[in-house]
TORZAVEX-456816 format. One line per 5 residues: number of its first residue (from 0); their letters; for each residue x, y negated, z negated of N, C-alpha, C. Coordinates in steps of 0.001 Angstrom, whole numbers. Atoms other than C-alpha are relative to their C-alpha. Layout:
// TORZAVEX-456816
NUM	A	X/Y/Z/X/Y/Z/X/Y/Z  ...
// end
This chain:
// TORZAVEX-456816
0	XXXXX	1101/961/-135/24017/-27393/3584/-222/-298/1482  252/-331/-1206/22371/-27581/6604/443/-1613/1045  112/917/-547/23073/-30584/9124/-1151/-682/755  1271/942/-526/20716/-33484/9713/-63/-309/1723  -336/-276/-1327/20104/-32995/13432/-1528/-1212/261
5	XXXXX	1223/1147/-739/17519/-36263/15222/-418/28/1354  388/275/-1510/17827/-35440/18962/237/1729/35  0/-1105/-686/17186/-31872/20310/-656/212/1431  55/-499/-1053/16513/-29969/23276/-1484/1528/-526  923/-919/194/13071/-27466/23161/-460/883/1070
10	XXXXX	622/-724/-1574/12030/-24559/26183/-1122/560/-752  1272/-779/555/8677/-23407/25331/-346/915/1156  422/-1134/-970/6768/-20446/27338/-1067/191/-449  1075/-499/-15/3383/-19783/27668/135/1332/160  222/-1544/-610/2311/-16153/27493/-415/-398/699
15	XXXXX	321/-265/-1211/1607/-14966/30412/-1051/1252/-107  1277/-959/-176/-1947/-13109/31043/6/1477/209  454/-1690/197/-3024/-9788/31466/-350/-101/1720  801/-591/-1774/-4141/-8286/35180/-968/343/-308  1544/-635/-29/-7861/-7448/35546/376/1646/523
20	XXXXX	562/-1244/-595/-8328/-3795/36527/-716/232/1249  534/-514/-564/-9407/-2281/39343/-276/1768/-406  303/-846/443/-11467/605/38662/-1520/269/226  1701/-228/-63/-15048/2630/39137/-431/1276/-835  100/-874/450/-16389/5006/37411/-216/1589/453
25	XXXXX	-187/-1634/-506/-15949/8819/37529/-662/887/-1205  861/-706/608/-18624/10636/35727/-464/1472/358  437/-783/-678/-19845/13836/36329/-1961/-154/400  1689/467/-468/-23414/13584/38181/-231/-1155/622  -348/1205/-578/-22355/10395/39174/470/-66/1247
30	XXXXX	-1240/-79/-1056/-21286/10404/42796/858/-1436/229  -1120/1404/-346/-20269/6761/43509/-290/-916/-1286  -214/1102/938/-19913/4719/40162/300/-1314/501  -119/1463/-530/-20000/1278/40569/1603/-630/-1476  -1347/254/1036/-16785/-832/38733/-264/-11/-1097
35	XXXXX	-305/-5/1140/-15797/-821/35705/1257/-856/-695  -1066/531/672/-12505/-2423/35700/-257/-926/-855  115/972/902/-11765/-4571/32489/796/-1464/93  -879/1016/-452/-10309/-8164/32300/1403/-98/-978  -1334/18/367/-6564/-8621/31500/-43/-913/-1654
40	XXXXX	-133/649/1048/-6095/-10727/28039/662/-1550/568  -1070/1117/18/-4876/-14298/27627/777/-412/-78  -1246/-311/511/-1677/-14946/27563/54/-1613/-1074  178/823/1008/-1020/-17282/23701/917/-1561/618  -370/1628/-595/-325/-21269/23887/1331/-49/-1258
45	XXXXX	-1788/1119/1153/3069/-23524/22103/-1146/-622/-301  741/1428/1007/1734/-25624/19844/1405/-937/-329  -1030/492/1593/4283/-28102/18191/-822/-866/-774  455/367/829/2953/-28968/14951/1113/-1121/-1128  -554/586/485/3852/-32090/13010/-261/689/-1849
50	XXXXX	136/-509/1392/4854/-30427/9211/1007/-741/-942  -447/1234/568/6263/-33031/6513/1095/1212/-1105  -981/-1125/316/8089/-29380/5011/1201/-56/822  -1447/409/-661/10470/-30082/7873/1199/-919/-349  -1020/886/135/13746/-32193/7529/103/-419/1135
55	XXXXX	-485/618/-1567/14964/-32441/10931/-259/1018/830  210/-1215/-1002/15420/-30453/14134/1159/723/-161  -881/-724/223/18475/-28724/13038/-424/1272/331  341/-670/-62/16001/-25580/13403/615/615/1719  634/-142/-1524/16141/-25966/17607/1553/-488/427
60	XXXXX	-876/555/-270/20067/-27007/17644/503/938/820  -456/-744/-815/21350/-23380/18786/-1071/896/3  1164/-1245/-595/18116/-21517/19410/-1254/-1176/514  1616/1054/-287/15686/-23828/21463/-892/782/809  870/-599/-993/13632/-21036/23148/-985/216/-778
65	XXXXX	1727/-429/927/9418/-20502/21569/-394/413/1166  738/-334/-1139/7644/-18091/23478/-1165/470/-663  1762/-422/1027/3848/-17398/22845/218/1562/600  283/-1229/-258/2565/-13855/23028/-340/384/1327  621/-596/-1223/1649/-12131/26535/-1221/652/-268
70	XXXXX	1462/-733/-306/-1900/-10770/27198/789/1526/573  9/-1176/-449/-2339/-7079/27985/-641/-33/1088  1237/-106/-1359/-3916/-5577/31368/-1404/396/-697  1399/-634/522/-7397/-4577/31203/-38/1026/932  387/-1217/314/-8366/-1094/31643/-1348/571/599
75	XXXXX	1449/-490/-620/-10987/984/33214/-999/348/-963  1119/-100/353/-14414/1780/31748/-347/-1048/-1154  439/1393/316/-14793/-2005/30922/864/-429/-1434  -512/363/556/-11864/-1871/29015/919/-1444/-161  -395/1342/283/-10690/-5547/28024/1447/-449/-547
80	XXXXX	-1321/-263/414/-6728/-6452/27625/-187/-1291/-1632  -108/358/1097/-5961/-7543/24041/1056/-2115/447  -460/1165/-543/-5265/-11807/24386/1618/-471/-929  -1091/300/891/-1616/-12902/23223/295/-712/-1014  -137/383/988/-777/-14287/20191/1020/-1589/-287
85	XXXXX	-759/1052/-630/-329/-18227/20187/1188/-206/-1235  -1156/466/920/2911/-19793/18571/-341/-1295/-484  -450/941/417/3131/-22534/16141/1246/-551/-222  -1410/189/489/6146/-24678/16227/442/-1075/-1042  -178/705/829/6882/-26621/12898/1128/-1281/639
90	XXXXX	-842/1102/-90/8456/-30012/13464/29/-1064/-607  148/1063/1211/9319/-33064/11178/-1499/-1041/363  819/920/-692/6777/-35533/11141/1029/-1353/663  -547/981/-655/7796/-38513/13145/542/385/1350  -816/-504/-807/8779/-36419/15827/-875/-240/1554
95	XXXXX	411/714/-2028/8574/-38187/19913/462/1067/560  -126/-977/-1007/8215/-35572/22666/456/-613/1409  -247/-11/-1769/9589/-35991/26373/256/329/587  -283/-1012/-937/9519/-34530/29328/1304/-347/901  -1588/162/-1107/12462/-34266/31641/-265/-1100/1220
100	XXXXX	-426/1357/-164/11598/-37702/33070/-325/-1004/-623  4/999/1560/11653/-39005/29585/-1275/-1117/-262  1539/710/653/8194/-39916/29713/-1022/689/-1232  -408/-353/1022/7067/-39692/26109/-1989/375/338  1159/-899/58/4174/-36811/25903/-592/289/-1259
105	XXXXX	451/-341/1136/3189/-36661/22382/937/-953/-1170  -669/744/941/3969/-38684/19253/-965/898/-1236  488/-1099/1199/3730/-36010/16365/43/-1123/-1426  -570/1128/1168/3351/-39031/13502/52/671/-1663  598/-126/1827/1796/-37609/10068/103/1729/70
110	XXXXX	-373/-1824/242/1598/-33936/9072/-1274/512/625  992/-367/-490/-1010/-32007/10854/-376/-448/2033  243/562/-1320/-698/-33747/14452/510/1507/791  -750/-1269/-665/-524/-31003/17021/61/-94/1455  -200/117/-1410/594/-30843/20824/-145/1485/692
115	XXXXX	-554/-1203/-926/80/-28096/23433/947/-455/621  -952/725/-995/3237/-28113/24722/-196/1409/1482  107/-1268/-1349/2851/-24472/27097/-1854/595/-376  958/-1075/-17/-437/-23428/27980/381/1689/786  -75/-1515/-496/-666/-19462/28205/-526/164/1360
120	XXXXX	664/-592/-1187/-1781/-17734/31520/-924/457/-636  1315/-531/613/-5590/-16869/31370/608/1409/1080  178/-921/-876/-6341/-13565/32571/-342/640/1066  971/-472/-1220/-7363/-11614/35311/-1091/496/155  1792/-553/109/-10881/-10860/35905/193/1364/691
125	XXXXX	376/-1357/-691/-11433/-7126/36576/-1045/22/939  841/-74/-980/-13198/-5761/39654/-1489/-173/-292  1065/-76/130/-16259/-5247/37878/-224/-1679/-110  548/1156/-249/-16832/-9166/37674/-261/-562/1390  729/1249/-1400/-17130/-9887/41194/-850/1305/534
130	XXXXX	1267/-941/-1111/-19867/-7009/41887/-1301/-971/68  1286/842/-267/-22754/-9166/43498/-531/947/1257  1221/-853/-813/-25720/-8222/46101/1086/410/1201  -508/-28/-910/-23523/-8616/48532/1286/863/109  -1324/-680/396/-20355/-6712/46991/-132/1040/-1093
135	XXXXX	380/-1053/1248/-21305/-3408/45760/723/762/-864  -753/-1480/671/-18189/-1487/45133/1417/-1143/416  -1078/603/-191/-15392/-4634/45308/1292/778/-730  -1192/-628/770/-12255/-3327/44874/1601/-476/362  -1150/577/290/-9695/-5978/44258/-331/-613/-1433
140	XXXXX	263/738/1112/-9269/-7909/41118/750/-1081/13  -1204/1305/302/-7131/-11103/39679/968/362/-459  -1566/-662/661/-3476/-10433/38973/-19/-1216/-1526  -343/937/1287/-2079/-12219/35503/713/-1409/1133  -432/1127/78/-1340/-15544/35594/763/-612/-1206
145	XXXXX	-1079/203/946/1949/-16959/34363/-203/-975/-1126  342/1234/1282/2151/-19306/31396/926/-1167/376  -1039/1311/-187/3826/-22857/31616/980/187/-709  -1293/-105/463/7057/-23211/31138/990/-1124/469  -834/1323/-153/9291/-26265/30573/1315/-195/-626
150	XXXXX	-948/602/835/11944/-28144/28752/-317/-1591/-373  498/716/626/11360/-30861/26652/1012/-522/-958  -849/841/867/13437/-33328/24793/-602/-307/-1275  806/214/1340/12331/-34140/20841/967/-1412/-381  -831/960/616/13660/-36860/19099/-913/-896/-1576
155	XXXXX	305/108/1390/13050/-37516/15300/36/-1415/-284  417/1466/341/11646/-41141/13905/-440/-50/-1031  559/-123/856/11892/-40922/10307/-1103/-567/-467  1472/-377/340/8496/-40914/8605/716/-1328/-1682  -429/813/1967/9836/-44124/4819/-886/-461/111
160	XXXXX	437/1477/880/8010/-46316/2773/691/-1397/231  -1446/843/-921/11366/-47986/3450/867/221/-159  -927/-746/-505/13808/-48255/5030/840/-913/-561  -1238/996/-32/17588/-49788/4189/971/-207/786  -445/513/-928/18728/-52212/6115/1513/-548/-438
165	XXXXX	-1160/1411/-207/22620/-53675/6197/1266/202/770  -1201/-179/-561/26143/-53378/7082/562/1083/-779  187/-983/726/28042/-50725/6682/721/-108/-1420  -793/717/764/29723/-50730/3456/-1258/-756/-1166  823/952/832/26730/-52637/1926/-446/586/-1140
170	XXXXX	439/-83/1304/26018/-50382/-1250/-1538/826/636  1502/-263/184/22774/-48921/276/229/1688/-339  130/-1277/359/23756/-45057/-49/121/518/-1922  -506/-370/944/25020/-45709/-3563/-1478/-692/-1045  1325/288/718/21612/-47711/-4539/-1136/1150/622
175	XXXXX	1281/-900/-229/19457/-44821/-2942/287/1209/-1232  -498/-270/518/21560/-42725/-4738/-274/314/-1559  249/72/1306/20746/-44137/-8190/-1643/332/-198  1563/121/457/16758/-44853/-7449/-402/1363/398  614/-1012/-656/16488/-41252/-6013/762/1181/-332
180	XXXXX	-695/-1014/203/17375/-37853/-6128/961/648/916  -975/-457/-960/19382/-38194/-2684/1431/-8/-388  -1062/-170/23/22527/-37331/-2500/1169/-296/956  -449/37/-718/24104/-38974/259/1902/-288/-295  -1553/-111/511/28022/-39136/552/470/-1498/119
185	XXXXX	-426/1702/157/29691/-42459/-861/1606/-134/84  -1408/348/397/32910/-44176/-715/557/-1235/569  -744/1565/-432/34976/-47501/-326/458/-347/1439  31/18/-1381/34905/-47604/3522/-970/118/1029  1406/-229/-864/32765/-48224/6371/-165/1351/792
190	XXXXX	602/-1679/-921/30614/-45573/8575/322/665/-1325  53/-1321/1070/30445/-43266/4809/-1315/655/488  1151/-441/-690/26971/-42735/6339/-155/89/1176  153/-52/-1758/26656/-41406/9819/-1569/704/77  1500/-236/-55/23010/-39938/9191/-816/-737/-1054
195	XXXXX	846/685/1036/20196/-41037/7417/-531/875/-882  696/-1071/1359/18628/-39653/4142/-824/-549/-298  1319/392/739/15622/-39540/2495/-157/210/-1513  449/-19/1404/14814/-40025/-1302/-1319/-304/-345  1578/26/292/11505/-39945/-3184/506/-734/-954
200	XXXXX	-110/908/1234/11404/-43249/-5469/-1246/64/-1031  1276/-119/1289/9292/-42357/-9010/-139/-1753/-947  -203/1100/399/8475/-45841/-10252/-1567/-691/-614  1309/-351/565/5708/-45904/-13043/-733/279/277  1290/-954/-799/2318/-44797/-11300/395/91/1903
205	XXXXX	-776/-230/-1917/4608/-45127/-7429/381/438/-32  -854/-1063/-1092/5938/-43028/-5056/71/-893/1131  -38/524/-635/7774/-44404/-2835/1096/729/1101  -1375/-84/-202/10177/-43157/-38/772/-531/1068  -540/831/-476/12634/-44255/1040/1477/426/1005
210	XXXXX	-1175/-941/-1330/15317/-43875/3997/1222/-1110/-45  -1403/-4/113/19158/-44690/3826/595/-52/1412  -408/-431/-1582/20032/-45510/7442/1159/-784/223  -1692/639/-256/23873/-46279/8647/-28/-859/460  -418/1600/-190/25491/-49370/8791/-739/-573/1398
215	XXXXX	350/1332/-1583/24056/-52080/11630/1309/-463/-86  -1131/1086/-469/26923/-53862/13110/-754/-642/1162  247/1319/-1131/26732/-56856/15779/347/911/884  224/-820/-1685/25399/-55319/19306/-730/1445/-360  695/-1807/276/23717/-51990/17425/-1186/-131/1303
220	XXXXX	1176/-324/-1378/20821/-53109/20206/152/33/505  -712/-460/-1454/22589/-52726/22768/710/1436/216  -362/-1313/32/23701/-49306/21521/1315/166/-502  -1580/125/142/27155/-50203/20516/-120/440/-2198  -474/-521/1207/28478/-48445/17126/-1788/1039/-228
225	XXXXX	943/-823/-1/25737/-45573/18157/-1710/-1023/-711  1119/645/730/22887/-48231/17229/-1424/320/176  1047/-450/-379/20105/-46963/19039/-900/1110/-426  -53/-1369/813/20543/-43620/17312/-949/-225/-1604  1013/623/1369/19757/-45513/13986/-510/-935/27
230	XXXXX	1228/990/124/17547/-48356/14753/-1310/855/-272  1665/-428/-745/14990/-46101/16071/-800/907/-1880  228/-309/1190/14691/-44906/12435/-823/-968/-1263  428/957/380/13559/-48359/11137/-1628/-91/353  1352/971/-620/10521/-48471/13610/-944/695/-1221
235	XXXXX	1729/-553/253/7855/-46140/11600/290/-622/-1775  -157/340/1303/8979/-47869/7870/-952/-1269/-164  1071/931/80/6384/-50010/6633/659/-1545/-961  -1107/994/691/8914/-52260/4482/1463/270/147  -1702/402/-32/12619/-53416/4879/101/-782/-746
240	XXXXX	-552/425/828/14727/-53789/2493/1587/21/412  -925/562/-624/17635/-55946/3617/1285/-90/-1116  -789/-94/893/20935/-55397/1637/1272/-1046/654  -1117/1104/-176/23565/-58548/1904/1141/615/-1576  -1590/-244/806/27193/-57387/585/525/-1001/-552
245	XXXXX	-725/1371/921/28058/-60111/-2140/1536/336/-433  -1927/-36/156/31979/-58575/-2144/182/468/1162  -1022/-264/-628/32582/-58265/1350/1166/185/600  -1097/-154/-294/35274/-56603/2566/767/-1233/630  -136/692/-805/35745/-58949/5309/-207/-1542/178
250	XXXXX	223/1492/25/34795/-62161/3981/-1259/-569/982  1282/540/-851/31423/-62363/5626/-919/-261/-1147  1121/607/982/28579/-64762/4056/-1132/1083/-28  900/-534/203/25860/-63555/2857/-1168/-435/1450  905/798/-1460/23733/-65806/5296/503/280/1225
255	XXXXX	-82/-467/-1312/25575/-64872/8063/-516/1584/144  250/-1498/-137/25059/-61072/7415/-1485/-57/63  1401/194/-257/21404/-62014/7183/-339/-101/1384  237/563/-1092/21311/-63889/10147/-33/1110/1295  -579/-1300/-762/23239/-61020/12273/-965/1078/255
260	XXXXX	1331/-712/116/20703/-58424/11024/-1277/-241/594  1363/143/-169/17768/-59862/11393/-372/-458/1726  -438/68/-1298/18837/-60811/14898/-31/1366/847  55/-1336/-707/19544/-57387/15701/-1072/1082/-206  1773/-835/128/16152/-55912/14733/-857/-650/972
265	XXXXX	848/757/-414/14614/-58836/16672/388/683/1247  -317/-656/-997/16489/-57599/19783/151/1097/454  321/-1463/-288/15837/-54025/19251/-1559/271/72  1627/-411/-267/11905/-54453/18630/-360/-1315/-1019  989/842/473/10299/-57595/18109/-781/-291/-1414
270	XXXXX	638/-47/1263/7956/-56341/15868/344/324/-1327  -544/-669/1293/10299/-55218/13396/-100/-1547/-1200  -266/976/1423/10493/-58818/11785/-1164/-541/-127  1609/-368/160/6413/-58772/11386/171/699/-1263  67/-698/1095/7184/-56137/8849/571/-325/-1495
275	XXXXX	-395/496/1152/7202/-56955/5060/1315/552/-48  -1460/42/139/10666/-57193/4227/519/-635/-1686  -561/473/1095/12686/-57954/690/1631/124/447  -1494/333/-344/16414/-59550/1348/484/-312/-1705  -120/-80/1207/18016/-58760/-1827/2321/100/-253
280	XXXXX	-1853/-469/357/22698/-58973/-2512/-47/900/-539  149/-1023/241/23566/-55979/-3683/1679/-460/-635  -1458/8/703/26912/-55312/-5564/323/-890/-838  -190/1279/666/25954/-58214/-7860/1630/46/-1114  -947/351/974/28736/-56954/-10301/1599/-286/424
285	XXXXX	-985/689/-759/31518/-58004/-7876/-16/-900/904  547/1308/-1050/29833/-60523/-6272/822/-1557/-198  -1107/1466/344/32471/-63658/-8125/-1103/-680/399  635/1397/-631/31308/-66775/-6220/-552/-7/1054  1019/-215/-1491/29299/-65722/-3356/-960/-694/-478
290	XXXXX	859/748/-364/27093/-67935/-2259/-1601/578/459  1110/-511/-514/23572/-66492/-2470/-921/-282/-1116  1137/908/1077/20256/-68179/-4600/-791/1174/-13  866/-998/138/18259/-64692/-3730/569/1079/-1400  -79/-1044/1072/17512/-61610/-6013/1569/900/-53
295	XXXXX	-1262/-1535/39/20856/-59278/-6642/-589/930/-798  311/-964/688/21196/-55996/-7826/1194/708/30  -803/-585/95/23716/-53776/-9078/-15/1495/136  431/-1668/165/23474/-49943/-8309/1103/586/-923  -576/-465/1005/26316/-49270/-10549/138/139/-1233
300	XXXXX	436/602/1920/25681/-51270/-13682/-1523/640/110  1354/-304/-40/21707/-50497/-12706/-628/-1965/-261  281/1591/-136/21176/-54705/-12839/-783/-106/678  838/-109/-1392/18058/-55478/-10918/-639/624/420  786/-536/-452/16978/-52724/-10137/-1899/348/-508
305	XXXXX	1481/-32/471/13571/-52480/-12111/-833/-1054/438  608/1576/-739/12492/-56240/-10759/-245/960/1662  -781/-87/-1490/13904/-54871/-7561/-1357/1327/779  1048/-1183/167/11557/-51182/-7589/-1222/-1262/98  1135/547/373/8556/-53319/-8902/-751/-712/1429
310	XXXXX	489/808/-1394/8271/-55926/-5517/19/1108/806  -659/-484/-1039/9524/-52974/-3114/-1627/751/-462  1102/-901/99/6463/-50915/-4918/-1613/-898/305  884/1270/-458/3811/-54207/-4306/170/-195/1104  285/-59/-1285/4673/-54569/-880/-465/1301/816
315	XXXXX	1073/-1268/-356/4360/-50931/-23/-1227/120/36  1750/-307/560/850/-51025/-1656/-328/-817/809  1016/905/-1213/-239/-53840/224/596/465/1778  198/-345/-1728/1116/-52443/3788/-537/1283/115  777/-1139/-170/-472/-49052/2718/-1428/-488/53
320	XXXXX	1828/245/166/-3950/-50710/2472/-2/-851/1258  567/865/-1116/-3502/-52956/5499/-135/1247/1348  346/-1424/-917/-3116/-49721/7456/-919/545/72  1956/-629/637/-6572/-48548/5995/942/1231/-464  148/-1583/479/-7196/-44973/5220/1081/606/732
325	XXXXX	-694/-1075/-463/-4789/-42161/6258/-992/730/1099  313/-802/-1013/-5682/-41281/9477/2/1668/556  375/-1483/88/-6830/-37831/10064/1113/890/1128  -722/-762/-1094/-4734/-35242/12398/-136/-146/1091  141/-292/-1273/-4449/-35524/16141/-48/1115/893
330	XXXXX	-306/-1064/-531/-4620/-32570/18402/273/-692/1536  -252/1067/-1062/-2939/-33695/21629/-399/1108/809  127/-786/-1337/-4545/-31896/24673/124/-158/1615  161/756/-1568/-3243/-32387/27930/-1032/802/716  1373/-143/-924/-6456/-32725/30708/809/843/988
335	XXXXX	252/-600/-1026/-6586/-30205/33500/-66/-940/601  -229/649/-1327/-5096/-31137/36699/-511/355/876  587/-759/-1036/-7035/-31121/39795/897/600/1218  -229/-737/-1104/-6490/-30050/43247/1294/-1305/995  -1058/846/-807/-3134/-31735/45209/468/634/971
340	XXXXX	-795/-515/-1217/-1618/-31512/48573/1366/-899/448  -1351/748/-536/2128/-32253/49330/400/550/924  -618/-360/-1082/4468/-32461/51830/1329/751/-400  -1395/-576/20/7550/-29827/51813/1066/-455/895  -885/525/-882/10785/-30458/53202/-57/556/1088
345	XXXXX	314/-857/-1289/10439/-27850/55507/-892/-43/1194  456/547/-753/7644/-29578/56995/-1686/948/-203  948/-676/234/5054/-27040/55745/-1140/-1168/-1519  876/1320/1082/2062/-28323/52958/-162/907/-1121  -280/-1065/1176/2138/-27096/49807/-1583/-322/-1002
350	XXXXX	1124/61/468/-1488/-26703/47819/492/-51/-1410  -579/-171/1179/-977/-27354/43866/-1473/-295/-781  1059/-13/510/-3622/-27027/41144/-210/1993/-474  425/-793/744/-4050/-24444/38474/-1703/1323/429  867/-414/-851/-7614/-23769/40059/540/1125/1095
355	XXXXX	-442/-784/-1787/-6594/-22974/43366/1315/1194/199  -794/-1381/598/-3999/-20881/42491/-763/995/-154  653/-1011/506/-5904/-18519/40843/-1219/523/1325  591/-390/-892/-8156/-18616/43395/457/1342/1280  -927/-1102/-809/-5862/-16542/45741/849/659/-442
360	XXXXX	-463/-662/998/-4611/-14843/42858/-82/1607/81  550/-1436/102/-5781/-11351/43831/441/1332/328  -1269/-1193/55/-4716/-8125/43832/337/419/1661  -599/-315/-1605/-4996/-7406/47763/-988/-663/980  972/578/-1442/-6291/-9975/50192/101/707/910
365	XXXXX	-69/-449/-931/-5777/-7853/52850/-1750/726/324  1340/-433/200/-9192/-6558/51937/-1098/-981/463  265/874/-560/-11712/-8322/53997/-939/-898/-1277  776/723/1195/-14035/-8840/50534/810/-1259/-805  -354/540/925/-11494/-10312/48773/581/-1323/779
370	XXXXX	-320/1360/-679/-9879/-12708/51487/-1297/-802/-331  1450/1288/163/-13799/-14384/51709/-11/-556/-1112  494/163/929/-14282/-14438/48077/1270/-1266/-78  -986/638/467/-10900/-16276/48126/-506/-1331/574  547/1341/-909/-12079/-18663/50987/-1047/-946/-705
375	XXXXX	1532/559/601/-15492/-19433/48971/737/-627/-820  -375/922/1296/-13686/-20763/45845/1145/-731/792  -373/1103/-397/-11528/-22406/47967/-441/-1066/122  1174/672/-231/-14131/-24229/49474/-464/-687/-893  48/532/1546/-15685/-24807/46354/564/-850/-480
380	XXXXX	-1338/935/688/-12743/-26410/44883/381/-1180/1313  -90/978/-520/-13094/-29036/47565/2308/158/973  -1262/-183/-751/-9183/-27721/49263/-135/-318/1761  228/158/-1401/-10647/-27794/52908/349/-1602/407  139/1699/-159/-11194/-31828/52654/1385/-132/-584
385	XXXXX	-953/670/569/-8129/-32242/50557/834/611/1099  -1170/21/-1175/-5750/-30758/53536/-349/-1021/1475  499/607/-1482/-8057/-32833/56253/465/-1373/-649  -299/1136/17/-7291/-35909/54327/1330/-293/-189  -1247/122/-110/-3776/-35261/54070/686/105/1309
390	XXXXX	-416/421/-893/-3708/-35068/57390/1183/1591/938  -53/-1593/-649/-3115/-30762/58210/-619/-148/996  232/-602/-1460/-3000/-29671/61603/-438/1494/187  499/-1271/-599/-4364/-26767/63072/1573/660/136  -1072/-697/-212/-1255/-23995/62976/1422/-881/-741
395	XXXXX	-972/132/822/545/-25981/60284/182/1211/-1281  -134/-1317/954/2060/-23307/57006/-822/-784/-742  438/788/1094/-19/-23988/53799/472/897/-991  -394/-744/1085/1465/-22727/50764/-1566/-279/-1568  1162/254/1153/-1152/-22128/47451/512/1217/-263
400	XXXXX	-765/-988/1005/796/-20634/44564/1319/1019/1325  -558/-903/-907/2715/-17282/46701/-654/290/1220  582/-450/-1599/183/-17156/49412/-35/-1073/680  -217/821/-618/885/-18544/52432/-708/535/1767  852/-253/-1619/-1351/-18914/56118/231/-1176/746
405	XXXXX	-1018/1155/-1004/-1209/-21088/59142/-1847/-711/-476  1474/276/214/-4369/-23376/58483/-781/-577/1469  1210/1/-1095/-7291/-23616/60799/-1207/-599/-563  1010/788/110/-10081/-26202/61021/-1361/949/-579  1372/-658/246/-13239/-24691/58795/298/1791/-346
// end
């Protein structure tokens, strides 16, 4: 059986493009053909896709590499490179993205939400696209351009109806247990649950489900007895259901175990005690003389539980309708970055921007056509002003992508 895995590690890879062609034609009767070269292909995008077929990330525990397809070159007599083939990557729903300075890039919530996480390299334009009045027989082209490539942290936020809340020890794996077809592992000692489970509750015309998350102890918000691990499992549940141990081990009240709890949700997220909630004893059939006037329930005898289902299926319904409608799929697209100029340590300036890159992308500046053409879309792309306002000197280095010159005013 596979292990329930909540925090992974993901490297995605953009294909990487195709090269344009250089090329002219060679006909007979023809003395000087004009180009022909074709353009390179696209190289395919990452997607991660939120799919509710998932469990966890157990998938990405010892294989976290997705690479999209590569583009082909393109080809002479306006032959065109075949574009690469993008990747989908299935992931649970509930699943938070972040980048390696854990700033959170995508929130995959419902089934259907989708993120580019690597865009592919576009291709290279073959020679024959830059023949103009002025450029009859150009003969450079655009090399491929690489695909993005990162690392990316995931982290899983189960997707309940609700969730169960108590100590550990409190009876909640052995009441999911009964109302569900989970199977989590039980027994007369705390921590029996170190992950959380999910069950589907059938409960006359409801569906409900519901998540099984390990013991809270005093300080879980502060992270202590791994709490952070399983709070964060509480946030996307639309009802809590609060389980008070009427035979604890330890001789703790019911009201205090309340108190404790509900304390430690308040100090992990505010809004958690906003959310409909049912505080219900549990273990009524060893409960003796505990002190508690609320609902019990027995998951062993089955005591309770049909009252117990009935409210848990009435609050659901009413926080599914205050939500409205089921919100439709997201596609998350990160915007195109413009044109930036930094400072290197070295003391040189470094040009950054997808654009501009490409711009000096070509197969041989050395060629006086192709340096200009490079200069013009420089230009264009507003780079001249962006090194004057950064404050480039005459005979400072400028780096843009691998090419590098001393820059000069105009």
């Amino acid at each position: 059986m596979s292990a329930f895995v909540d925090e992974a590690q993901i490297h995605v890879k953009g294909g990487d493009g195709g090269a344009g062609s250089v090329s002219f034609r060679r006909e007979a009767h023809v003395a000087k053909g004009g180009p022909d070269g074709g353009d390179g292909g696209r190289g395919g995008d990452v997607w991660l896709v939120a799919d509710r077929n998932v469990a966890s990330l157990y998938g990405f525990r010892d294989h976290p590499h997705r690479r999209a397809g590569s583009g082909t070159h393109g080809m002479g007599k306006g032959r065109h490179g075949k574009a690469g083939a993008d990747m989908e990557v299935p992931v649970p729903e509930g699943t938070v993205v972040r980048d390696q300075s854990a700033t959170v890039v995508a929130d995959l919530a419902v089934e259907g939400d989708r993120w580019l996480a690597a865009r592919g390299g576009q291709g290279g334009r073959g020679n024959a696209r830059f023949l103009s009045n002025r450029r009859r027989a150009p003969a450079f082209a655009e090399q491929a351009e690489l695909g993005e490539e990162r690392w990316l942290d995931m982290e899983l936020k189960l997707m309940a109806d609700v969730a169960l809340v108590g100590f550990p020890n409190a009876g909640k794996s052995t009441l999911i247990s009964r109302i569900s077809a989970a199977k989590p592992k039980i027994a007369d000692y705390p921590f029996t649950t170190l992950e959380p489970h999910l069950g589907v509750v059938r409960f006359d015309e409801h569906e409900l489900v519901v998540a099984d998350i390990p013991g809270l102890i005093e300080g879980a918000s502060e992270g202590r007895g791994l709490g952070h691990r399983f709070l964060r499992h509480i946030e996307r549940a639309r009802v809590l259901l609060v389980l008070l141990d009427l035979a604890s081990l330890d001789g703790r009240s019911p009201a205090d175990q309340e108190a404790v709890l509900l304390n430690e949700l308040h100090r992990y997220q505010p809004e958690l005690l906003r959310r409909p909630r049912l505080v219900v004893g549990s273990k009524a059939d060893r409960a003796g003389g505990a002190e508690w006037s609320g609902p019990r329930v027995s998951a062993l005898t089955g005591d309770g539980l049909r009252p117990l289902l009935g409210a848990l299926a009435d609050l659901v319904e009413g926080a599914r309708a205050d939500l409205g409608p089921t919100r439709r799929f997201v596609v998350h697209r990160p915007e195109p970055a413009g044109v930036s100029v930094t400072r290197a340590d070295d003391g040189s300036w470094v040009v950054e921007g997808r654009a501009a890159e490409r711009a000096v992308a070509l197969s041989d500046l050395t060629i006086p056509e192709a340096l200009e053409y490079a200069q013009s879309r420089l230009k264009g792309l507003g780079v001249d002003r962006a090194l004057a306002r950064a404050g480039v000197r005459t005979g400072d280095v400028v780096h843009i992508g691998s090419f590098e010159f001393e820059y000069e005013p105009g």
